[in-house]
Residue, then its C-alpha position, 0 to 999 in steps of 0.5 A: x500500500x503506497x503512503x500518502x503525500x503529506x504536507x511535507x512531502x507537498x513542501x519538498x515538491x516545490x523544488x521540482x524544477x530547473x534552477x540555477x545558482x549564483x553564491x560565495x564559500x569560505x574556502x580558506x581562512x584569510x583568502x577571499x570567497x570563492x564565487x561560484x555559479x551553476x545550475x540544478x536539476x530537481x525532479x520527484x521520485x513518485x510524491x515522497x521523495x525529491x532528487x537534485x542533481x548540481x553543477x557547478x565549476x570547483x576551487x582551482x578549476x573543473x567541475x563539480x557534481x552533486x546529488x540530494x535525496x530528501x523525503x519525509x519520514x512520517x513515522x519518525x516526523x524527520x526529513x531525511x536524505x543524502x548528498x554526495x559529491x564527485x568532489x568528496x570520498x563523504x556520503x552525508x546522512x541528513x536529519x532535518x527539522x522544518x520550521x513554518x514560521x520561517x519556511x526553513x529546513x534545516x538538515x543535519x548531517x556529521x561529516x569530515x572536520x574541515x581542519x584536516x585533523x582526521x576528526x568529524x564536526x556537526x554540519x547543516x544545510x538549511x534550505x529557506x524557501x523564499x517564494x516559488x521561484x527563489x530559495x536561498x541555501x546555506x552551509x555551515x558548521x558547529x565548533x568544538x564550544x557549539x557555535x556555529x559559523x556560515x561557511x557557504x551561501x547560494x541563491x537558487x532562482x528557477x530558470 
């Protein structure tokens, strides 16, 4: 017996569609933002679950490729999904939490510290729905006293 579409798998289907991007990351302490464009495909896998497929060009030249899986567990109330990238050896595991007040999801994933020590640090992604047509991505990472500093933000306009 198939689910039923909730309210939040409707959320995650406003996605669908072709966008492209325009954002800034902090690649390394003391150098500039690193200013990227691209482009993203998303497209429904039945009503549940959402697929991205991201293009853009890298630090120091070539191309990077990423994909996003993300649904909604109803038995667990969480959105969960994945992200991988031609870039990185890291499969990301999202949890993430909605706000409506903010029309935010915050996705939460452990991966590679960045300080190159071996270690693993707390991320998040958060998706802010701007309005159909825009939302805005943001990237960043807790520290060992739990603060949390934006390290990468993209605006995602549809085509």
């Amino acid at each position: 017996m198939m689910p039923e579409p909730t309210p939040q798998h409707r959320w995650l289907l406003q996605l669908v569609g072709n966008w492209t991007f325009e954002g800034d990351a902090d690649i390394a302490p003391g150098e500039p933002p690193f200013h990227s464009t691209g482009t993203q495909t998303v497209r429904a896998l039945g009503d549940l679950w959402i697929l991205a497929e991201g293009e853009s060009e890298m630090p120091g030249g070539g191309l990077g490729r990423t994909i996003i899986t993300l649904g909604y567990d109803s038995a667990q109330g969480r959105y969960l999904g994945t992200f991988v990238g031609s870039m990185m050896t890291h499969l990301w595991n999202y949890d993430g939490a909605f706000d409506d007040a903010s029309q935010t999801l915050t996705l939460t994933a452990e991966g590679p510290a960045m300080d190159d020590n071996g270690g693993t640090a707390t991320y998040q992604d958060i998706i802010e729905l701007k309005s159909p047509d825009h939302y805005v991505f943001r990237a960043r990472v807790r520290d060992a006293d739990g603060n949390w500093t934006q390290f990468m933000k993209a605006d995602y306009r549809r085509k």
